[in-house]
C-alpha positions in Angstrom: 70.0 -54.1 61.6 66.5 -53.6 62.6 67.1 -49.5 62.1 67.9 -50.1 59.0 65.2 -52.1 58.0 62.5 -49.4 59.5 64.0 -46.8 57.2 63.8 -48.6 54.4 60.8 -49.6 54.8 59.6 -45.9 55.1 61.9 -45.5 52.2 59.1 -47.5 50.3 55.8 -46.6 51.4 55.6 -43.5 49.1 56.6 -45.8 46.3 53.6 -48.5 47.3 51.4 -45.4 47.9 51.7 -43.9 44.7 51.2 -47.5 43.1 47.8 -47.4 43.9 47.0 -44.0 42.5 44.9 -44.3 39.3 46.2 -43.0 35.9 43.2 -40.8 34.2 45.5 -40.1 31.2 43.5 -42.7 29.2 40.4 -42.2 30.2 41.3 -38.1 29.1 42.7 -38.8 25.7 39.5 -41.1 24.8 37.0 -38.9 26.3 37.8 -35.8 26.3 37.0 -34.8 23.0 33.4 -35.3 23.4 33.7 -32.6 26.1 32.3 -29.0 24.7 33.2 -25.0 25.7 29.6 -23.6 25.3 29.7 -19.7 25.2 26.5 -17.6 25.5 25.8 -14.2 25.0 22.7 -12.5 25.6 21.2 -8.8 24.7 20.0 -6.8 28.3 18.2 -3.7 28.4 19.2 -1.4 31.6 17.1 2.2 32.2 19.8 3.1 34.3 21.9 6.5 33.7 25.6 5.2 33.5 26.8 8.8 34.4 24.8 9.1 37.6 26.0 6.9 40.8 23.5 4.6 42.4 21.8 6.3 45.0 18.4 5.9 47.2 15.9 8.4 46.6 16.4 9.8 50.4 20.2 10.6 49.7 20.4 14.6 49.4 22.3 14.1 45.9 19.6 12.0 44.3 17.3 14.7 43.6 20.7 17.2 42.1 21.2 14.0 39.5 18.3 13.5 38.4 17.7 17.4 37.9 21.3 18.3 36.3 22.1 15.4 34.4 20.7 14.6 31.4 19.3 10.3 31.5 19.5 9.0 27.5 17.2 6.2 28.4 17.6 2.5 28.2 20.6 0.8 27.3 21.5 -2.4 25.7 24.7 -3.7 26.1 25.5 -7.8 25.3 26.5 -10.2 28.7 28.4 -12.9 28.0 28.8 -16.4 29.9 30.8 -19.6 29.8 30.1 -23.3 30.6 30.6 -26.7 29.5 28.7 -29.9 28.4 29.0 -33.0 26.4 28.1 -34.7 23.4 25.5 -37.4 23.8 24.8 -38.5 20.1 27.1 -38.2 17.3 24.7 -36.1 15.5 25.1 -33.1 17.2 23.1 -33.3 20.9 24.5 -32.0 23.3 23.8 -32.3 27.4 24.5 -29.3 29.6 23.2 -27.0 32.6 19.9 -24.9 32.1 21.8 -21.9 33.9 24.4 -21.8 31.6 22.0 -21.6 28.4 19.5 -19.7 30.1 18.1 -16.5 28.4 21.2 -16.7 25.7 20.8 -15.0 22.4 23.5 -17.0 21.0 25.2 -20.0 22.0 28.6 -21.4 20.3 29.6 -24.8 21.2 33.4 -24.8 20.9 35.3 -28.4 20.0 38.6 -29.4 21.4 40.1 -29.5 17.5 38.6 -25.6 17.9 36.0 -26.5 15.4 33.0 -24.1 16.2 29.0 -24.1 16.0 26.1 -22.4 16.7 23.5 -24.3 18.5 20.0 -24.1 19.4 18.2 -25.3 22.9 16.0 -28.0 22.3 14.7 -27.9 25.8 15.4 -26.9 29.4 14.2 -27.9 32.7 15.3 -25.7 35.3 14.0 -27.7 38.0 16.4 -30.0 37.6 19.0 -27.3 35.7 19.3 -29.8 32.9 19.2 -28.5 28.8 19.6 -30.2 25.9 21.2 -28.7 23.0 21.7 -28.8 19.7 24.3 -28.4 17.0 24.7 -29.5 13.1 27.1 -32.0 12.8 28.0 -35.5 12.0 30.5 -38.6 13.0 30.7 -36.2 16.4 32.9 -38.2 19.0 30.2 -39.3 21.9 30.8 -39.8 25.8 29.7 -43.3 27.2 27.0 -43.4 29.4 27.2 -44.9 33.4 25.4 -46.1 35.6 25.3 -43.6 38.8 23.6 -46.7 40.9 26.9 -48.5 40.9 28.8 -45.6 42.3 30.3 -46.1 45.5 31.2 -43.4 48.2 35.2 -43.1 48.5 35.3 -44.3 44.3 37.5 -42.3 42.2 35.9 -39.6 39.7 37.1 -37.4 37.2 35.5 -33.6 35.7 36.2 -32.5 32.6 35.6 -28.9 31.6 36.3 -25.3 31.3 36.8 -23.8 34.7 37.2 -19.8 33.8 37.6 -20.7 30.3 40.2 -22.8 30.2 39.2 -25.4 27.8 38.8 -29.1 28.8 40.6 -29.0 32.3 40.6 -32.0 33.7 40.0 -32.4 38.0 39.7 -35.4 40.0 38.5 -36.5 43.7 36.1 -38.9 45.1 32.8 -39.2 45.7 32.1 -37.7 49.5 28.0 -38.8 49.8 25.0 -39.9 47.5 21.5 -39.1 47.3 22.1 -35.3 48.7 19.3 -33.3 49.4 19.9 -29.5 48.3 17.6 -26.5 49.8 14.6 -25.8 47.3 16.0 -28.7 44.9 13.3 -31.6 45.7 13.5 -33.8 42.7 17.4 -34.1 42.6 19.9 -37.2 44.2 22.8 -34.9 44.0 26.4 -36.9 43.8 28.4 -34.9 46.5 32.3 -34.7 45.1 35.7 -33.3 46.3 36.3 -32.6 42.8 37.4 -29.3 41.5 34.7 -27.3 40.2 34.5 -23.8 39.5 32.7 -20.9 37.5 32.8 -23.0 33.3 32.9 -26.7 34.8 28.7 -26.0 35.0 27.3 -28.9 32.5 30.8 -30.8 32.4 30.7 -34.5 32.6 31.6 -36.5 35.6 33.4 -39.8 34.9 34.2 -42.8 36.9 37.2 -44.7 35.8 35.5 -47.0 33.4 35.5 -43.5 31.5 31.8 -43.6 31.7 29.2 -40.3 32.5 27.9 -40.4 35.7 26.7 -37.0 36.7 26.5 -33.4 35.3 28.2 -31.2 37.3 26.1 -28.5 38.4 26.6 -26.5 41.6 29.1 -26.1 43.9 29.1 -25.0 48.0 30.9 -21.8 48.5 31.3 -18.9 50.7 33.9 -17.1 48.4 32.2 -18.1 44.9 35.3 -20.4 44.1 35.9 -24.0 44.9 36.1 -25.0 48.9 35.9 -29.2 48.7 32.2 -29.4 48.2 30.2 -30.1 44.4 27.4 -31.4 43.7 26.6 -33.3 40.4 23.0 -34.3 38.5 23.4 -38.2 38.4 23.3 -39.2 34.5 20.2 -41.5 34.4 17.8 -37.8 35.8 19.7 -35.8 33.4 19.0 -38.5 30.6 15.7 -38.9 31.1 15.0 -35.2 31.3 16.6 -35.0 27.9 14.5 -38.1 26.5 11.4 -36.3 27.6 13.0 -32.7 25.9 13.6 -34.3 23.2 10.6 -36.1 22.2 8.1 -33.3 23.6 10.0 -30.3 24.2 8.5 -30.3 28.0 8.9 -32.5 30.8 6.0 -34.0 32.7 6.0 -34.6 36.7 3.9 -36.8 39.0 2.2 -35.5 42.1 -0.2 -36.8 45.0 -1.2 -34.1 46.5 0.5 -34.0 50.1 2.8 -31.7 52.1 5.2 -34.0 54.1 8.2 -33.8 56.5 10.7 -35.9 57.9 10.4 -38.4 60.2 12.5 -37.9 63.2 14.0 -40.4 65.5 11.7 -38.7 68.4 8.5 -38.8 65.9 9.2 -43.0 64.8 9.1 -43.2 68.3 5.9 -42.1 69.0 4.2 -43.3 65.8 5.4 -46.4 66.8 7.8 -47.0 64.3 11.2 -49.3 65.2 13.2 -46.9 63.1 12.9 -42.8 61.5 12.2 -44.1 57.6 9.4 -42.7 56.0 7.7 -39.8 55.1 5.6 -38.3 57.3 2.3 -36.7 56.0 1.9 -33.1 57.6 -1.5 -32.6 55.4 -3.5 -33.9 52.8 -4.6 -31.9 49.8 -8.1 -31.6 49.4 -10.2 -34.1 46.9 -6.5 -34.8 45.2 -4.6 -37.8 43.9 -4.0 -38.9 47.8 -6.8 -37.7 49.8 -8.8 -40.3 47.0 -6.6 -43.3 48.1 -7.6 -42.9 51.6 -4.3 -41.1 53.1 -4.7 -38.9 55.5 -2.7 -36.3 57.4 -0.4 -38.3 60.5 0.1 -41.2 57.8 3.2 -42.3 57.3 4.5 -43.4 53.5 7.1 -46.3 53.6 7.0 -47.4 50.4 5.8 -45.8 47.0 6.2 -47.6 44.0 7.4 -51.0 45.4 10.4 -48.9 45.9 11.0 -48.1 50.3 11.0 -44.3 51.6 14.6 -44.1 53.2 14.2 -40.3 54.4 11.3 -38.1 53.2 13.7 -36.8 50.5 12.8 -39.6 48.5 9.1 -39.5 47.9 9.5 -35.9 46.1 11.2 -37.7 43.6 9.8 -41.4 43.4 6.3 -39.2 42.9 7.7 -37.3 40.6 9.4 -39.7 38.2 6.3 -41.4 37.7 3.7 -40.7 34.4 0.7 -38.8 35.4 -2.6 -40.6 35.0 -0.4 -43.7 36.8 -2.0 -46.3 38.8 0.7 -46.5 42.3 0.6 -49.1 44.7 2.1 -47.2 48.4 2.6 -49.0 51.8 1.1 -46.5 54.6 1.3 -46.5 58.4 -2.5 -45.3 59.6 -2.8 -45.8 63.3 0.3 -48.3 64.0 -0.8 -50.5 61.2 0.7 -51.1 58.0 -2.0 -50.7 55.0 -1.7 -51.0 51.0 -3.0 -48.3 48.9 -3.2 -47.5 45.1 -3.0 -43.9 44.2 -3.8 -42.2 40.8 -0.9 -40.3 40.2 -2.0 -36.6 39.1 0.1 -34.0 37.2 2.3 -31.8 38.6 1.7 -27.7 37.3 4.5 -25.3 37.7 3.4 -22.1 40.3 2.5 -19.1 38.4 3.0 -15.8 40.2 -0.2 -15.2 41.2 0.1 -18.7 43.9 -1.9 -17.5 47.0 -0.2 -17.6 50.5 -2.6 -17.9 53.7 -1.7 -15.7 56.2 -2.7 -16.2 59.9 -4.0 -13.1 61.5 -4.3 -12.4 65.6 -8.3 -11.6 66.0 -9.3 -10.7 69.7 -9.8 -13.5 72.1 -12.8 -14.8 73.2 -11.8 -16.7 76.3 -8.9 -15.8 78.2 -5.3 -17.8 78.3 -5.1 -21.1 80.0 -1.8 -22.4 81.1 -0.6 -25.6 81.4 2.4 -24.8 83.3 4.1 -28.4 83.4 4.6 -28.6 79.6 5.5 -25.1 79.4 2.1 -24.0 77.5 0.0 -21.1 77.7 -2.9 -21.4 75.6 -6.0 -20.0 74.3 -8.9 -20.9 72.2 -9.3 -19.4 68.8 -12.3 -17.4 68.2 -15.1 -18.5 65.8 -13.4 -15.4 63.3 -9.8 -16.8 64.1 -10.9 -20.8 63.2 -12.9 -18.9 59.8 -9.9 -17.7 58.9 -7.9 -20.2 59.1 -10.1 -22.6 58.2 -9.8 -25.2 60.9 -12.6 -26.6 63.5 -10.9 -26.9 66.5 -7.2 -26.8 68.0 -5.7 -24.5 70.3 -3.3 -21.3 70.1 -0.2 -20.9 72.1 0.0 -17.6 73.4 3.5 -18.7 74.9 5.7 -21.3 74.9 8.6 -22.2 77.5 10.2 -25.4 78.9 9.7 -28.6 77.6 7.3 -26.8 74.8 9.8 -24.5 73.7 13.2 -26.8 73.4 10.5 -29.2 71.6 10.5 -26.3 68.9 6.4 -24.8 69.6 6.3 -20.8 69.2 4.2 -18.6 70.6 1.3 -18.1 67.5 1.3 -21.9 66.9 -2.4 -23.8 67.0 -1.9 -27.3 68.4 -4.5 -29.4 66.0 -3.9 -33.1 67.7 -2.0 -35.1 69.9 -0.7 -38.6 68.6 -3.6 -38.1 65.7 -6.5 -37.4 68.5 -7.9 -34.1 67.3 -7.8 -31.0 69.8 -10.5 -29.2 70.5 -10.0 -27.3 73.8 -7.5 -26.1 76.1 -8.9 -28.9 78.8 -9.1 -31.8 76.4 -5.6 -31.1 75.3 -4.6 -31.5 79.1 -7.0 -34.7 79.6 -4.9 -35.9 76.5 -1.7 -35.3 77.5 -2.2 -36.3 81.0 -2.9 -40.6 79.3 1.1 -40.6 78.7 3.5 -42.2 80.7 6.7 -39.5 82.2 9.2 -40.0 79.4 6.7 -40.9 76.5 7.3 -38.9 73.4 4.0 -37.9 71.3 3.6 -36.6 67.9 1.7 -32.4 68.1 0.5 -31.1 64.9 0.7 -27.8 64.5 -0.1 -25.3 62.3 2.0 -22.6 61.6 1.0 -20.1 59.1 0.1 -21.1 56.4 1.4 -25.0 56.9 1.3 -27.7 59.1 3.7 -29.9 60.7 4.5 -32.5 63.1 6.4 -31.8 66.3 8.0 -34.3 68.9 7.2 -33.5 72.7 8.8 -35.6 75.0 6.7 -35.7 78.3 9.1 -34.8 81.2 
């Protein structure tokens, strides 16, 4: 009896299993058809010869190519590309990636009753890869609008869009993390998915199941350039305000403070004095700007901006940058070990033109020979008067080499130790004196300079 009640019990768990899926057929036939194919084409110019193979100048053939075969100049031959987006007003504008309409001739917004248009860009922001578009219509069907603050990890979500073309293909998954920080992309809280994506879904909409647009999707993680469990989407709120700003200036406008930070490691709370690694850390402070005028200096740490708290350092990047330049900011800082309130004067942030100098840090010839200090792994010299011109500083030390304690800690040789727990370092024997005040097992905060920046580095005395 009781073997038959175990197999039929196993007999029903599939059935109670797939009870508790979620049926996105509704959800599709209501908003899919606000879901656009968007196909680009653009003109490029090549000087290349088509009939002569791509060679460097040292192979033997090169020169026989160029000699024997006639070149008939440039070329122009039309590339084409394909993505997706969505309809956000029922007058024509449209929301979709700034890669996919970037440098495009022509761009044709394709329905899902195969009604075409030709559409113009309004505005793009490639920061945060968000366009909006434009296209003449009226009585277009619309997407509804989320709230990407209410999402939940684990929560069902659904992509529409047109993965190689295929028009309105629909994908589904969960949401795997929120607030993810991508390499070189500061001012964006990605939404991390296990939903399909692939080369078309770029500028699809992201649903949850209340059928309402939470994110754009926008980039996926991939070692083969196709789909391996990892997307990323642009929650709905950035995107939207990015297109309210497009839309009513044709340019978007970004907050700055003026400081280069870093984050603030379990080993670096610890010897700030912090209970816990929130915060961002300030590595230096630009000169006479928005910061440096509100009293915050380099070794500060922010923990709140905005009335809003500084979770990781990722944050402050885009808290700053949300703001309206010309703002008046309250901030909570750590200076010292003690909490202070400061009001900064939010400046304007300027995109880099190509001419953006780089320092560069060059070896000069010592003036006083290497010191070691052998029990933190340090050999280290003073910098010249021409080494300190150059790199602008007024004291610190350079590490000629770096082993033990030093080097698992993450120093390199060519690094210049500036200060020690914020105490400024101006020879080889006060850095020893310094170190020398900690207890055995006390971690302190080194800022170094390396290159061109500066950062903070956690050296736990053994």
């Amino acid at each position: 009896m009781l073997r038959k009640f175990v197999w039929l019990a196993a007999m029903l768990l599939p059935l109670s299993v797939l009870a508790q899926l979620p049926d996105f057929t509704e959800l599709v036939e209501k908003q899919g058809p606000a879901v656009v194919n968007i196909s680009t084409t653009q003109t490029v110019r090549s000087s290349a010869n088509p009939q002569v193979p791509q060679l460097s100048e040292d192979d033997p053939f090169y020169d026989f190519f160029r000699r024997f075969i006639p070149n008939p100049g440039p070329r122009e031959f039309q590339s084409n590309s394909l993505g997706s987006g969505f309809i956000i007003s029922n007058d024509g504008y449209i929301l979709t990636n700034a890669h996919v309409v970037d440098s495009a001739d022509e761009i044709t917004v394709r329905l899902i009753d195969k009604r075409e248009f030709k559409a113009k860009v309004i505005g793009a922001d490639p920061r945060t890869d968000i366009a909006l578009i434009k296209i003449d219509g009226s009585a277009l069907p619309t997407v509804k609008i989320g709230d990407p603050n209410k999402l939940k990890v684990g929560e069902w979500v659904v992509a529409i869009g047109s993965p190689f073309g295929f028009d309105n293909s629909v994908t589904a998954g969960i949401v795997s993390a929120k607030g993810r920080s991508l390499p070189q992309e500061n001012f964006v809280p990605f939404i991390q998915t296990d939903v399909a994506v692939n080369p078309g879904n770029s500028g699809g909409p992201l649903f949850n199941l209340r059928g309402e647009v939470v994110g754009v999707n926008s980039q996926i993680y991939s070692r083969t350039g196709g789909f391996m469990g990892l997307s990323f989407s642009i929650p709905i709120d950035v995107a939207n305000d990015i297109a309210s700003q497009l839309k009513s200036t044709g340019k978007i406008t970004r907050g700055r403070i003026g400081v280069v930070i870093q984050p603030l490691t379990k080993e670096l709370a610890e010897s700030f004095g912090l209970p816990r690694a929130s915060g961002a850390l300030v590595n230096s402070v630009e000169k006479g700007g928005p910061a440096e005028k509100a009293g915050i200096e380099a070794g500060d740490v922010i923990l709140k901006f905005d009335g809003k708290n500084i979770v990781s350092a990722d944050d402050l990047p885009r808290l700053v940058a949300s703001v309206k330049p010309g703002s008046r900011v309250p901030a909570q800082v750590l200076h010292n070990k003690a909490t202070r309130d400061v009001a900064i004067v939010v400046g304007e942030l300027q995109e880099q033109g190509a001419n953006a100098q780089r320092s560069q840090q060059r070896r000069a010839p010592q003036a006083k020979p290497s010191e070691s200090l052998s029990r933190f792994g340090l050999t280290l010299s003073e910098p010249t008067a021409e080494q300190r011109n150059q790199l602008k500083i007024t004291g610190g030390v350079l590490v000629e080499d770096a082993q033990g304690i030093a080097a698992r800690a993450g120093i390199r040789r060519g690094d210049i130790i500036l200060a020690v727990n914020n105490q400024d370092v101006k020879s080889v024997e006060q850095l020893g004196q310094l170190l020398g005040q900690f207890d055995k097992g006390r971690v302190v905060a080194m800022l170094v300079r390396r290159g061109a920046n500066a950062l903070y580095i956690p050296l736990r005395l053994e």
